[in-house]
SEDOTI-515103 format. One record per residue (C-alpha): residue number from 1; residue in three letters; x negated, y negated, z negated. Coordinates in nm, 2 decimals, always signed. Each point is the difference from the previous one (the first is absolute). Example, Ala and Ser with C-alpha at 12.3 -4.5 7.8 and 13.67 -1.06 7.14 Angstrom:
// residues 2
+------+------+--------+--------+--------+
| milo | volo |      x |      y |      z |
+------+------+--------+--------+--------+
|    1 |  ALA |  -1.23 |  +0.45 |  -0.78 |
|    2 |  SER |  -0.14 |  -0.34 |  +0.07 |
+------+------+--------+--------+--------+
This chain:
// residues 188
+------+------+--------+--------+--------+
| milo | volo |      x |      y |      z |
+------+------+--------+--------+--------+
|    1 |  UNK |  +0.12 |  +0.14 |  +1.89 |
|    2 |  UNK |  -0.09 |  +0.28 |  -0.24 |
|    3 |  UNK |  -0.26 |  +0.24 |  +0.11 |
|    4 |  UNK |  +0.05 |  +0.35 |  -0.01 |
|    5 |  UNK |  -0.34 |  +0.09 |  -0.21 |
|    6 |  UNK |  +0.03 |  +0.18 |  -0.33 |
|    7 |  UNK |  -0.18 |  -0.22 |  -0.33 |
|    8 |  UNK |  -0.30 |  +0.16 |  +0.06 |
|    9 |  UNK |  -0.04 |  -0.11 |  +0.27 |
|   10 |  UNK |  +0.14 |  -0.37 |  -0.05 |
|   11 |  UNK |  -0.24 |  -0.04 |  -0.31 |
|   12 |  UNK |  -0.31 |  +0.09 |  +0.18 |
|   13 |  UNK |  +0.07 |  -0.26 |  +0.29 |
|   14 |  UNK |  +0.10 |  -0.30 |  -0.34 |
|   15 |  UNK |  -0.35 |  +0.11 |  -0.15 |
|   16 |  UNK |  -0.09 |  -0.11 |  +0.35 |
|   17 |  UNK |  +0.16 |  -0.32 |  -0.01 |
|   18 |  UNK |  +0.27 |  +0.11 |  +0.24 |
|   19 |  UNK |  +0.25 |  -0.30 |  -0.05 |
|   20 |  UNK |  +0.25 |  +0.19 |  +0.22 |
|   21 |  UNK |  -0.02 |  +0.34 |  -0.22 |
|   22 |  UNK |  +0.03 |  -0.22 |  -0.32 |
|   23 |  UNK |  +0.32 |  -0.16 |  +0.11 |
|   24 |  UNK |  +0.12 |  +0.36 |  +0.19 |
|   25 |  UNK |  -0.11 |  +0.16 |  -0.42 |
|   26 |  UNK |  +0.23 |  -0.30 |  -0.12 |
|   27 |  UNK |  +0.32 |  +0.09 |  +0.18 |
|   28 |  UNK |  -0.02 |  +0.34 |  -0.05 |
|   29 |  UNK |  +0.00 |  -0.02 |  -0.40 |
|   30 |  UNK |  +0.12 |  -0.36 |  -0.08 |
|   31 |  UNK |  +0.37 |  +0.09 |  -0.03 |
|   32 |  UNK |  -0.05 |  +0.28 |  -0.23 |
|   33 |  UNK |  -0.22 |  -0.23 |  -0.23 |
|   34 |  UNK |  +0.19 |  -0.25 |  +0.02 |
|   35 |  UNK |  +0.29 |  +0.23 |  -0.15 |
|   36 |  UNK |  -0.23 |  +0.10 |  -0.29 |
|   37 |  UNK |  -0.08 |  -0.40 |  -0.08 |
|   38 |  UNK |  +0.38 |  -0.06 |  +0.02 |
|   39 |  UNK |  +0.05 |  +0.30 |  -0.27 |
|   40 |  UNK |  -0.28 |  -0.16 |  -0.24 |
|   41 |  UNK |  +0.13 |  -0.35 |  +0.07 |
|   42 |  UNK |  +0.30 |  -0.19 |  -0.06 |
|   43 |  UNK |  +0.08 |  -0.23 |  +0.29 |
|   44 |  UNK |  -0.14 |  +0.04 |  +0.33 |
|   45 |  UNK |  -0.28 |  -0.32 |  +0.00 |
|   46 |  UNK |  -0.19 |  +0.17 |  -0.27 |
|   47 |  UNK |  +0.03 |  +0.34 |  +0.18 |
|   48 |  UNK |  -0.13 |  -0.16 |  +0.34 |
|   49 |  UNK |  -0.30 |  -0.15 |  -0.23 |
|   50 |  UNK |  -0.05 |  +0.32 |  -0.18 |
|   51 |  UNK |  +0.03 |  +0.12 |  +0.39 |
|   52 |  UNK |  -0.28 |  -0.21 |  +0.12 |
|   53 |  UNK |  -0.20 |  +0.04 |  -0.28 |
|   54 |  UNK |  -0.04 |  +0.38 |  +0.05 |
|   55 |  UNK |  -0.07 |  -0.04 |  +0.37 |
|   56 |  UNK |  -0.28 |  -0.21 |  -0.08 |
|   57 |  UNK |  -0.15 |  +0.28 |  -0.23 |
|   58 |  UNK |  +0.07 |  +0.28 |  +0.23 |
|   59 |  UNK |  -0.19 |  -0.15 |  +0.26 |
|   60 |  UNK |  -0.26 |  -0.16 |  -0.23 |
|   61 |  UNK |  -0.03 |  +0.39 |  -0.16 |
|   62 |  UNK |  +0.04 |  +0.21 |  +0.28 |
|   63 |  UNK |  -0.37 |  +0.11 |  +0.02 |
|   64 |  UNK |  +0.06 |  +0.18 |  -0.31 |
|   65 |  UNK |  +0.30 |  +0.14 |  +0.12 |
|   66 |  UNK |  -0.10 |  +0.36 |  -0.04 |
|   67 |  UNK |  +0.23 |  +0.28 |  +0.23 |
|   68 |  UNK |  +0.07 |  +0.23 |  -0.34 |
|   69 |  UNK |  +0.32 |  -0.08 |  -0.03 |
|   70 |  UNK |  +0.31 |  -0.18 |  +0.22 |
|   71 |  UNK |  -0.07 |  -0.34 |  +0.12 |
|   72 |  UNK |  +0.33 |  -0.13 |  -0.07 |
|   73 |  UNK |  -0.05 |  +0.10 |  -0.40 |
|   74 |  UNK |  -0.33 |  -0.18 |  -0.01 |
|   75 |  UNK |  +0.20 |  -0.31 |  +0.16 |
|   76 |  UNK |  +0.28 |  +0.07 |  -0.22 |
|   77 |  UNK |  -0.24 |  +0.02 |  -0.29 |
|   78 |  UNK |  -0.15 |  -0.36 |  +0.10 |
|   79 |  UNK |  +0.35 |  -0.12 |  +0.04 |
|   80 |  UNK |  +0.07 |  +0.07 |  -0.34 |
|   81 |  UNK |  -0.23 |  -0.14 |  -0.18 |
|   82 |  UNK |  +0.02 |  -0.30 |  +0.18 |
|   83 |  UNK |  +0.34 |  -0.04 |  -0.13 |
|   84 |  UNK |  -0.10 |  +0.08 |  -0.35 |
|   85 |  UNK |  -0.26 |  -0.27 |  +0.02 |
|   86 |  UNK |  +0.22 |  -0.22 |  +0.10 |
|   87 |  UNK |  +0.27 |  +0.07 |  -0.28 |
|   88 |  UNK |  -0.25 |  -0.01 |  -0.24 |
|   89 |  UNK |  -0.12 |  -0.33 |  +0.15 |
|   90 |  UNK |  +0.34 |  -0.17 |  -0.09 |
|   91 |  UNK |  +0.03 |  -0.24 |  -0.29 |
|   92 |  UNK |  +0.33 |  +0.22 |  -0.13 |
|   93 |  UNK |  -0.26 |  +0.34 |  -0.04 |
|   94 |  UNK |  +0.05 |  +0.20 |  -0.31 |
|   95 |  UNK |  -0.29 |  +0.19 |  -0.13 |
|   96 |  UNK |  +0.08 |  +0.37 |  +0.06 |
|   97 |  UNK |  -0.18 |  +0.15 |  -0.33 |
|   98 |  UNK |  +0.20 |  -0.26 |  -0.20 |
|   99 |  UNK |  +0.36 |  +0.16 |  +0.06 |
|  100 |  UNK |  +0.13 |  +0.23 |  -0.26 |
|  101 |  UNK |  +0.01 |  +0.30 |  +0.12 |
|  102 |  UNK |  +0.37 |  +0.14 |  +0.03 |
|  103 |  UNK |  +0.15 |  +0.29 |  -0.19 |
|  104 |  UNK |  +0.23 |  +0.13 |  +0.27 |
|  105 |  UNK |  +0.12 |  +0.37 |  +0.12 |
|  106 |  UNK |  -0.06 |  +0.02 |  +0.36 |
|  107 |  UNK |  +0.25 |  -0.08 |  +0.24 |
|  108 |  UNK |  +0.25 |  +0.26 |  +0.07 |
|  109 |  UNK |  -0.07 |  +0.16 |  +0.37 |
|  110 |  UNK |  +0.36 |  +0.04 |  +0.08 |
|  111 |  UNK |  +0.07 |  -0.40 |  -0.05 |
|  112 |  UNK |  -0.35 |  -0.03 |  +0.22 |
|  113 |  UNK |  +0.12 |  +0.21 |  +0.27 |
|  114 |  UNK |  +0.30 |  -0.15 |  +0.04 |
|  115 |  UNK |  -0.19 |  -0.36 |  +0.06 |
|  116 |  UNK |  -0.06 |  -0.11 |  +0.37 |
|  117 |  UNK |  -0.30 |  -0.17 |  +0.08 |
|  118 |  UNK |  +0.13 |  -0.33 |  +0.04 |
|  119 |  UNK |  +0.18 |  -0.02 |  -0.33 |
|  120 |  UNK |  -0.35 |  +0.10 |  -0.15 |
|  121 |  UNK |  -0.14 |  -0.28 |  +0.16 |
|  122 |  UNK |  +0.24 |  -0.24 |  -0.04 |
|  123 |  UNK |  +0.04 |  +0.08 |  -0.40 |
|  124 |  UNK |  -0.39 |  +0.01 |  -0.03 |
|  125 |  UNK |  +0.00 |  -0.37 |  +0.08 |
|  126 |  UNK |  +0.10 |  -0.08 |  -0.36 |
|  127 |  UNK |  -0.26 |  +0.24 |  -0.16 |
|  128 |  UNK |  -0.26 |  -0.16 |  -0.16 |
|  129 |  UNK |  -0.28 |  -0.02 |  +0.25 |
|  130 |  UNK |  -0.23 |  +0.26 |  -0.13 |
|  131 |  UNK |  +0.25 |  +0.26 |  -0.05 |
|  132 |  UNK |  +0.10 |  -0.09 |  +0.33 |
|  133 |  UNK |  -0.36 |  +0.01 |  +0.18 |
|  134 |  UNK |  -0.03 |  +0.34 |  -0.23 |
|  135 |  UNK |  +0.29 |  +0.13 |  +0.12 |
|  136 |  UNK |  -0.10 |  -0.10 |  +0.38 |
|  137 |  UNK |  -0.30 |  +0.16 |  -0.03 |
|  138 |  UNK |  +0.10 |  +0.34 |  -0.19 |
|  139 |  UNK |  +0.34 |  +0.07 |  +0.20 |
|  140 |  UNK |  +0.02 |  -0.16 |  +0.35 |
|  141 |  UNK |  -0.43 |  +0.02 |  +0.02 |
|  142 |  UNK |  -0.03 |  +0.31 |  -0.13 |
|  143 |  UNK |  -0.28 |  -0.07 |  -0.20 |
|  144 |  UNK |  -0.08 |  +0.20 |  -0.35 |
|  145 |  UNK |  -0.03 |  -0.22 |  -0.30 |
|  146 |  UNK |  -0.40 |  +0.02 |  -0.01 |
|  147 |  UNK |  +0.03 |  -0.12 |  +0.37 |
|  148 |  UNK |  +0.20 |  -0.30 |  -0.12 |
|  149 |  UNK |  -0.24 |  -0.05 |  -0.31 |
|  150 |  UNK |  -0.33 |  -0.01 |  +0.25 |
|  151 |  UNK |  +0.21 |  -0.31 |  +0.21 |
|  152 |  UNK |  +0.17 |  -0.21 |  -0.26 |
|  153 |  UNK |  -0.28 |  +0.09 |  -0.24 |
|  154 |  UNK |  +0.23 |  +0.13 |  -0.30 |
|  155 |  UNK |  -0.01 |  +0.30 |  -0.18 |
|  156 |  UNK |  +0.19 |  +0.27 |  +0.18 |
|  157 |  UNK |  +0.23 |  +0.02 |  -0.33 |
|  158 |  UNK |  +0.09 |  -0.36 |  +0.07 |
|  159 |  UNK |  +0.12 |  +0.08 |  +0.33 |
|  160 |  UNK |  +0.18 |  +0.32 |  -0.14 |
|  161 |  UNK |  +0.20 |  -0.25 |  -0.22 |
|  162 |  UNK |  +0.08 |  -0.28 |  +0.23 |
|  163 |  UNK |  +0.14 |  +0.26 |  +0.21 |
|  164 |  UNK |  +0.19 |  +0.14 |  -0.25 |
|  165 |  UNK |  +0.14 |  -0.39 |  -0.09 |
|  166 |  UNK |  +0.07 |  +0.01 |  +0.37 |
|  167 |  UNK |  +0.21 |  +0.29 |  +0.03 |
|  168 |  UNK |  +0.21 |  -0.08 |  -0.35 |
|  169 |  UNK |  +0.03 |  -0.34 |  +0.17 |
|  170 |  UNK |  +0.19 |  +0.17 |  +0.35 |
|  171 |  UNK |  +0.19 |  +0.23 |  -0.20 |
|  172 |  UNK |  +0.14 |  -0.27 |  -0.20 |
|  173 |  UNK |  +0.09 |  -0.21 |  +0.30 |
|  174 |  UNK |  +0.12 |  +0.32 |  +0.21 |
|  175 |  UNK |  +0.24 |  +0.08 |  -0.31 |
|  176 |  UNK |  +0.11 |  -0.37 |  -0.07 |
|  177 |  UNK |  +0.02 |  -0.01 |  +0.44 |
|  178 |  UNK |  +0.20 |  +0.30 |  +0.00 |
|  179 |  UNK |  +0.24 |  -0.05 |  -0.28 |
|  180 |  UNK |  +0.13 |  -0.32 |  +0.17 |
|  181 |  UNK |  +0.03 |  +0.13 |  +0.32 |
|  182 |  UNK |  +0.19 |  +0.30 |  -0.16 |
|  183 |  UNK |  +0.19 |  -0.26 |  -0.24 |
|  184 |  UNK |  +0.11 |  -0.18 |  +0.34 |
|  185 |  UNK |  +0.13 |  +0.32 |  +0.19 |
|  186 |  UNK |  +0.21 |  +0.10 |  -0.31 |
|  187 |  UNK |  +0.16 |  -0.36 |  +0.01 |
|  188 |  UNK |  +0.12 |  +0.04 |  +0.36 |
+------+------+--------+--------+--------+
């Protein structure tokens, strides 16, 4: 059952070796990392490993844990770079610095707007997967592009450009989307 202290007080009682607070700290954040693995990742074994992963670092780090900022960024944080470790680790990575960088206008905000969240997600599964970690990062994180540079360890100009490839690459699916759900309603 899930105890009704605050982090604070949860992390004091793990630096004690509480076994019941570490578990009680694990179900009260696991599903919302598990939904930032499952953004990074694409299938759901490689999110649960990503998953794990970070767990084992949060605990193994929580001594430097330092109450600045929101607990659930610095878990988020850790989450993240655990996925990008493990993309990186994959035999299929391409080397971020090596990709030309694109020469695109930036996506037009009304087209944006009109997007829901899950058609962003579902068309980012066929961008390239450092525009799409990029993209991750910059628009559904919220981090800036120095922010981005610090954790992938890229420039922040590379990440200004893969997210620019990202967003030429969803408007280009949301128009070629939309034209043949339009080209089907006229045929009715």
């Amino acid at each position: 059952m899930l105890s009704k202290k605050n982090n604070q007080q949860l992390i004091a009682l793990c630096l004690k070796g509480d076994r019941r607070a570490q578990r009680d700290l694990f179900e009260k954040h696991n599903k919302f990392l598990y939904s930032v693995s499952m953004r990074y990742m694409k299938n759901q074994h490689d999110a649960e490993e990503v998953l794990q992963d970070s767990w084992i670092q949060v605990f193994r780090d929580l001594n430097k844990y330092k109450d600045s900022g929101p607990f659930e960024g610095w878990i988020k944080t850790i989450t993240i770079r655990t996925a990008w470790k493990a993309i990186r680790s994959k035999p299929k990575n391409i080397d971020l610095e090596t990709i030309a960088h694109p020469t695109t206008t930036a996506m037009d905000q009304k087209i944006f707007d009109k997007m829901t969240c899950e058609e962003i997600l579902q068309l980012l599964e066929n961008i390239p997967i450092g525009s799409r970690v990029v993209f991750n990062m910059a628009v559904i994180d919220g981090l800036s592009h120095v922010e981005i540079g610090k954790i992938l360890k890229i420039d922040a100009s590379t990440s200004r450009a893969h997210l620019s490839k990202a967003r030429k690459i969803l408007k280009e699916k949301f128009n070629n989307n939309n034209k043949v759900f339009y080209e089907r309603l006229r045929s009715i």
